[in-house]
N, C-alpha and C positions, 0 to 999 in steps of 0.2 A: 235855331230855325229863324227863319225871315219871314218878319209879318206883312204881308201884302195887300195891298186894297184891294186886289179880287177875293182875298180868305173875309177879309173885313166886310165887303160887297153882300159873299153868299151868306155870312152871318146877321146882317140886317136882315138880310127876305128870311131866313128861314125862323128870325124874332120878333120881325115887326117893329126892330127898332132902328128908325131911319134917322135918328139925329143926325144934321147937316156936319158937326162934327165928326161923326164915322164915315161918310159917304159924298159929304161936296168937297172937294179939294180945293178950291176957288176959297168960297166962304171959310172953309176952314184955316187958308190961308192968314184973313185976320184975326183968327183969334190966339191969345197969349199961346196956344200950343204950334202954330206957325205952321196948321198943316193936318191931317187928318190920322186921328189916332184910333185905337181898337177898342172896342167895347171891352169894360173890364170883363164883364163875363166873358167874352171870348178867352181871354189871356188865361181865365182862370179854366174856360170846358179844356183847353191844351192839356192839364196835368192828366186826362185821363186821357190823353191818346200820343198823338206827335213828342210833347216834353217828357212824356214818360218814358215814350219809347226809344227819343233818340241816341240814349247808349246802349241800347239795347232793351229787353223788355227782360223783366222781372222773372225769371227761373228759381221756382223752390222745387227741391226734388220731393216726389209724391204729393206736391198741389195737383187737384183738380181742377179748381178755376179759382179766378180771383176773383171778387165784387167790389167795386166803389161802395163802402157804406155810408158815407157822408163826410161833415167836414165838422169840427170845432169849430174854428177861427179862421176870418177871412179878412184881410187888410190892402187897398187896391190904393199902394203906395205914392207911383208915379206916373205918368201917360207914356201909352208905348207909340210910340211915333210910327205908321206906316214907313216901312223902309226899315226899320229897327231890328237888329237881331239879339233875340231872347235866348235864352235857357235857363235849365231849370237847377235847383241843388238842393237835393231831397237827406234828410238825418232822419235817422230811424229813433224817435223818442218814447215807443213803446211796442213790448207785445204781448199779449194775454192768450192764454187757453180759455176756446171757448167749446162749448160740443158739437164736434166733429170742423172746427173752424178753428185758426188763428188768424186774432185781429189786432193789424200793427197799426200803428199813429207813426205819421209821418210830417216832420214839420216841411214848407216845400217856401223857397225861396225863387220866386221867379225875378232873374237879372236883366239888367237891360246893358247890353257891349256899350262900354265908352261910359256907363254914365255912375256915378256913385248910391244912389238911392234905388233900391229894386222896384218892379212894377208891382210887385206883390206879394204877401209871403199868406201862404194858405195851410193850416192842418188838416191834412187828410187821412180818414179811417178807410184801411183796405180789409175786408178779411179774403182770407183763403183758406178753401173747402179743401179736407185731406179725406 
């Protein structure tokens, strides 16, 4: 996917965080990032929606629903440059029975095209209700 400064835009207003960084493209111009980049949080609210879903979304036969249950580990590697196309590459590093759930750990590498250092890499617990 492609990070835009209008996705970056609505997620300032809807956090209240207006760093001239995320939102002046002027100002952001001088600083060492040459331009205006995405709130880490944003880069990382993606793995539960758009990064997740753009190979498709997640099908276990006889799931009921899935839940985000949290994260372990979160590391917000490199600045994603508006303009920047991401994705994501999710390894399945664990799964447990739990009652009436299974909860998988997922390590999640978010890439950034062109560049050698990812913007992120996040472990995320899902369960799903059977």
């Amino acid at each position: 996917m492609t990070v835009t400064q209008e996705r970056v835009n609505a997620f300032a207003d809807a956090t209240g965080d207006r760093q001239f960084i995320h939102i002046d493209p002027e100002r952001a111009a001088q600083t060492p990032f040459g331009g205006t980049i995405a709130h880490g949080f944003l880069t990382l609210s993606l793995l539960a929606g758009e990064l997740a879903n753009a190979g498709g979304s997640l099908h276990l036969e006889g799931a009921k629903m899935l839940v985000n249950y949290g994260l372990n580990r979160v590391r917000f590697i490199a600045p994603v440059r508006v303009g920047s196309r991401i994705r994501n590459r999710a390894v399945l590093q664990s799964a447990e029975q739990g009652a009436g759930f299974l909860q998988l750990t997922l390590l999640n590498t978010i890439e950034i095209e062109g560049q050698d250092k990812p913007a992120a890499t996040a472990e995320t617990v899902v369960r799903v209700y059977v």
